[in-house]
C-alpha positions as CSV (number, residue, x, y, z in Angstrom):
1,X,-81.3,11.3,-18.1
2,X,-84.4,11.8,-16.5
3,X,-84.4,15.1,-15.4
4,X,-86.9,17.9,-16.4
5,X,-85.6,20.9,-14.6
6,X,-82.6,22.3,-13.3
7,X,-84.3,24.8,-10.7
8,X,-86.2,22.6,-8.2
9,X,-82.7,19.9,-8.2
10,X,-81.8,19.0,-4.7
11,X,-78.6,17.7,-4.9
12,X,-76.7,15.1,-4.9
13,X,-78.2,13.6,-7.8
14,X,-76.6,11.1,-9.6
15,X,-77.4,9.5,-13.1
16,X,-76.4,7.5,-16.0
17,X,-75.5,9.2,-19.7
18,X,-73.6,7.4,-22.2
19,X,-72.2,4.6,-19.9
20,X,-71.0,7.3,-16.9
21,X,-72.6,8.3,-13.6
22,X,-72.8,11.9,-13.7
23,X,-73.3,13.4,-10.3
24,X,-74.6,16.4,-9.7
25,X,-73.7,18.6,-6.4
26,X,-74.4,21.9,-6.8
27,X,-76.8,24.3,-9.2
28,X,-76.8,28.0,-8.9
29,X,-78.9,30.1,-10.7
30,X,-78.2,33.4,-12.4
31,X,-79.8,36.1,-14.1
32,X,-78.0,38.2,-16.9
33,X,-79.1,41.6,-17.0
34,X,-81.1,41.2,-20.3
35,X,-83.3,38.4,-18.4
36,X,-81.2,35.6,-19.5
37,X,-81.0,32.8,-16.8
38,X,-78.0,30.4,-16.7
39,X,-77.1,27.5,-14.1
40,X,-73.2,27.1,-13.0
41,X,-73.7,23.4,-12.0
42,X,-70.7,21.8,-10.1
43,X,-70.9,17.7,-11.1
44,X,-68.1,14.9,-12.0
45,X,-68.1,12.0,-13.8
46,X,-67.2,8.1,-12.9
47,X,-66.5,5.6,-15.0
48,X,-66.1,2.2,-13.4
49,X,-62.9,2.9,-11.0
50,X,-62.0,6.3,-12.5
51,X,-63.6,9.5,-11.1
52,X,-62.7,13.3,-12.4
53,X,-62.3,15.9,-9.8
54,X,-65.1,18.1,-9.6
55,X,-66.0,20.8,-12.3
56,X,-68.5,23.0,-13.4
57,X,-70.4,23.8,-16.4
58,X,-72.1,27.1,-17.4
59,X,-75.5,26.0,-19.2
60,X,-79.0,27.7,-20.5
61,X,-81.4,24.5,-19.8
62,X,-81.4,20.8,-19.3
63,X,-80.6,20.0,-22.9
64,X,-77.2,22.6,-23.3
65,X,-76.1,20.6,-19.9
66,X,-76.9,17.1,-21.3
67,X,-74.8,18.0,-24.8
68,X,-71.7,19.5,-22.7
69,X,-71.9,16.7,-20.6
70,X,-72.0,14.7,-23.6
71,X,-68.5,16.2,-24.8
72,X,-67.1,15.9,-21.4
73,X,-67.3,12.7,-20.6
74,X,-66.0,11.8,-24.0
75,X,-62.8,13.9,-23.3
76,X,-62.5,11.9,-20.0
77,X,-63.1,8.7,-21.8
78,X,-59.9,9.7,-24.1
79,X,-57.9,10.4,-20.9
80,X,-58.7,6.9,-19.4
81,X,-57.6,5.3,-22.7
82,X,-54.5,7.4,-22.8
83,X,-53.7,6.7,-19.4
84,X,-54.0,9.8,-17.6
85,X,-53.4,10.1,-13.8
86,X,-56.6,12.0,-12.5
């Protein structure tokens, strides 16, 4: 993953993380009201035939999105082994 930012992203993007192609469609950019910033980022994940519908993640920075994204493709790993209709 060689992204450094998520506010100058120009989506698609797509990239590799733990054997997966993430890609990435959409990032929006709040602001809480104590100054806070957060991206809702709208991505899915494909691993060799099998594709997950789109989602999204709330995340702080590049590094909260790249250890939820971490946990979520190894939840859709399990559903692949399980044999799960997506």
């Amino acid at each position: 993953m060689r992204l450094k930012y998520l506010e100058p992203l120009i989506p698609p993007v797509s990239f590799r993380l733990d054997r997966a192609i993430v890609t990435i469609y959409e990032v929006t950019k709040s602001q809480l009201i104590n100054g806070e910033k957060w991206y809702h980022v709208c991505l899915d994940i494909r691993i060799g035939k099998h594709r997950s519908p789109r989602f999204s993640l709330d995340v702080k920075d590049l590094k909260d999105l790249r250890r939820k994204l971490l946990v979520e493709i190894s939840k859709f790993k399990l559903m692949i082994m399980l044999g799960v209709k997506l």
